[in-house]
N, C-alpha and C positions, 0 to 999 in steps of 0.2 A: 706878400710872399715872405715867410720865413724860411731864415737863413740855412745854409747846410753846409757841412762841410763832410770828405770822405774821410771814412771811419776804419775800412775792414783792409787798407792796404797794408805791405808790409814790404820794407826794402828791401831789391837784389843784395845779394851779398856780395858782390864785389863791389859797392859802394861804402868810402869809408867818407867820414866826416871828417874834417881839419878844422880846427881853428883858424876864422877870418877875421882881420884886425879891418874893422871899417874904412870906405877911405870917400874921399868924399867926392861927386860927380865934379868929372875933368873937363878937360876940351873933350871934343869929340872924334876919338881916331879919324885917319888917314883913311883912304880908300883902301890900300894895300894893309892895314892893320885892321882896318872892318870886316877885309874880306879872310885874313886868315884867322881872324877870331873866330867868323862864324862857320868857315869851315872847322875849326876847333871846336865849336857846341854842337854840331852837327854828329860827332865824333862821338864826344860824349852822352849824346842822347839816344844812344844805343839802347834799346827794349824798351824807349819812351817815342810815346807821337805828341805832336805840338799843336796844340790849337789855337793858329794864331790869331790875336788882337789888333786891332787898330793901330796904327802909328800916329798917335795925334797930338803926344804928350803927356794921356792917361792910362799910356799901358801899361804900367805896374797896376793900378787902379782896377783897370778891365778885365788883369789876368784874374788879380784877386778875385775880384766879382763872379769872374765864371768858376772858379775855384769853389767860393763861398754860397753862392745863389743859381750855381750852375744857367748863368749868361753874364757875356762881358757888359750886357745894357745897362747893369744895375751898378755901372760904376761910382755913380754919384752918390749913394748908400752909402759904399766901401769909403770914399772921401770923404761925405761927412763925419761918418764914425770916427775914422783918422784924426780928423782934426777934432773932434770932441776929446779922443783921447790923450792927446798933446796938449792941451789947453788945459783938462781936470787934474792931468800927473807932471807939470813941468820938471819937477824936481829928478824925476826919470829921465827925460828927453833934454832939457836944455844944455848938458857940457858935452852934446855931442853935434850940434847946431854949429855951424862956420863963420854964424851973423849974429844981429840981435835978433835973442828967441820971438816977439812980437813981429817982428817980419819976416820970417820965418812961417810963421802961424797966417799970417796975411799970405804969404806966398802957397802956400800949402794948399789954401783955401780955395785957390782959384781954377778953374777946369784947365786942364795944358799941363798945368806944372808937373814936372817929371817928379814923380815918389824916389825915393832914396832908400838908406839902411835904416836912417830913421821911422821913416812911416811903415817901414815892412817891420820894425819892433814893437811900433803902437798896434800894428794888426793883428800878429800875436798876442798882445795882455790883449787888447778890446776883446778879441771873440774867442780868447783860448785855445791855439792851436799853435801848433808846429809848423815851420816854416820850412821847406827842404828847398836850394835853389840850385839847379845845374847852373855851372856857369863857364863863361866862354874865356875866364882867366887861367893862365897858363900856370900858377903854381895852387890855383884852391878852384877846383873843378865844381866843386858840393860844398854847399854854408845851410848851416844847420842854424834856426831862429826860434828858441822856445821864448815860451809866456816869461816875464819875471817870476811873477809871483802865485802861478795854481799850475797844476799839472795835465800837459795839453788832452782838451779833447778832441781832439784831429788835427790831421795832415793836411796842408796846402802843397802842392807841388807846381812850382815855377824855373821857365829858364831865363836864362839873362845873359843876351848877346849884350857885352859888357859897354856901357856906357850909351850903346841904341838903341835897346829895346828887351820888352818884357813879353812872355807868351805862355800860358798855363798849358801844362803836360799831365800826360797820362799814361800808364803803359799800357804798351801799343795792344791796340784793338779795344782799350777801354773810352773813346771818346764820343760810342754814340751815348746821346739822349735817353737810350731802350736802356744800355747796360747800365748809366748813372741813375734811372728809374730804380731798376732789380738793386743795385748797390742797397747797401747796411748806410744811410745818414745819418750825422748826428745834427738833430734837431736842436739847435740853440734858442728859439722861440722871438717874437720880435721884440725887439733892443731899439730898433728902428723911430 
């Protein structure tokens, strides 16, 4: 199966972008900050439907993948690529890493482990796209993730109840299967 990403969308205009300073995966809120966070992404994902993924460890992975290959099953893909691309560009990724970069890269590797801002920057340069993330933080709603170095050829669109969980979005009434058929793809070809 080669890869795809959507190509023809274009943002509401009342979405602006902010500058997001990285921060790195915390504890894992309280019951009562879980719950008004995600009543907070809820809020913001006004004119978008969520198609949600798996809670298992790989949902950033999974959202990618239905994003990418339009299904969450090809997570494994999404992961490998990831971690080929952390391994071939360290000099990119490692002053953003919390640990030593090799364990890190061993950690990465493993099915479960939660994706970060790190692996959502290696998936823009790996496959050329823009990254667009709702998110459920109270001062930066919208984090914008281009490639380094070439100029993206598509959109991923993902939400992020902050710190639990990952879920690939669409505007609403764009989630069947029929409408991602008719959709404009940009065929990136297998890399795989």
């Amino acid at each position: 199966m080669s890869p795809t990403v959507g190509f023809a969308y274009h943002l509401p205009k009342f979405l602006s972008s902010s500058q997001h300073v990285p921060r790195i995966n915390g504890e894992i809120p309280s019951v009562d900050e879980a719950t008004s966070d995600h009543e907070r992404l809820s809020e913001q994902l006004f004119g978008f439907d969520e198609l949600k993924v798996q809670g298992d460890g790989n949902c950033q992975f999974r959202a990618l993948s239905d994003q990418i290959y339009n299904t969450p099953d090809s997570h494994k893909i999404v992961r490998r690529q990831v971690v080929h691309q952390l391994k071939s560009h360290p000099e990119i990724y490692e002053g953003y890493v919390p640990m030593e970069y090799g364990d890190y890269l061993r950690k990465m590797s493993k099915s479960g482990e939660w994706g970060d801002h790190v692996t959502l920057q290696a998936v823009a340069d790996a496959y050329g796209v823009k990254i667009l993330v709702m998110t459920s933080f109270k001062d930066t709603c919208y984090i914008e993730i281009l490639p380094v170095s070439q100029k993206p050829k598509g959109v991923i669109f993902l939400s992020f109840w902050a710190e639990v969980h990952y879920n690939s979005i669409y505007f609403q009434g764009d989630t069947s299967s029929e409408f991602r058929k008719k959709k404009r793809w940009w065929n990136f070809g297998n890399k795989h």
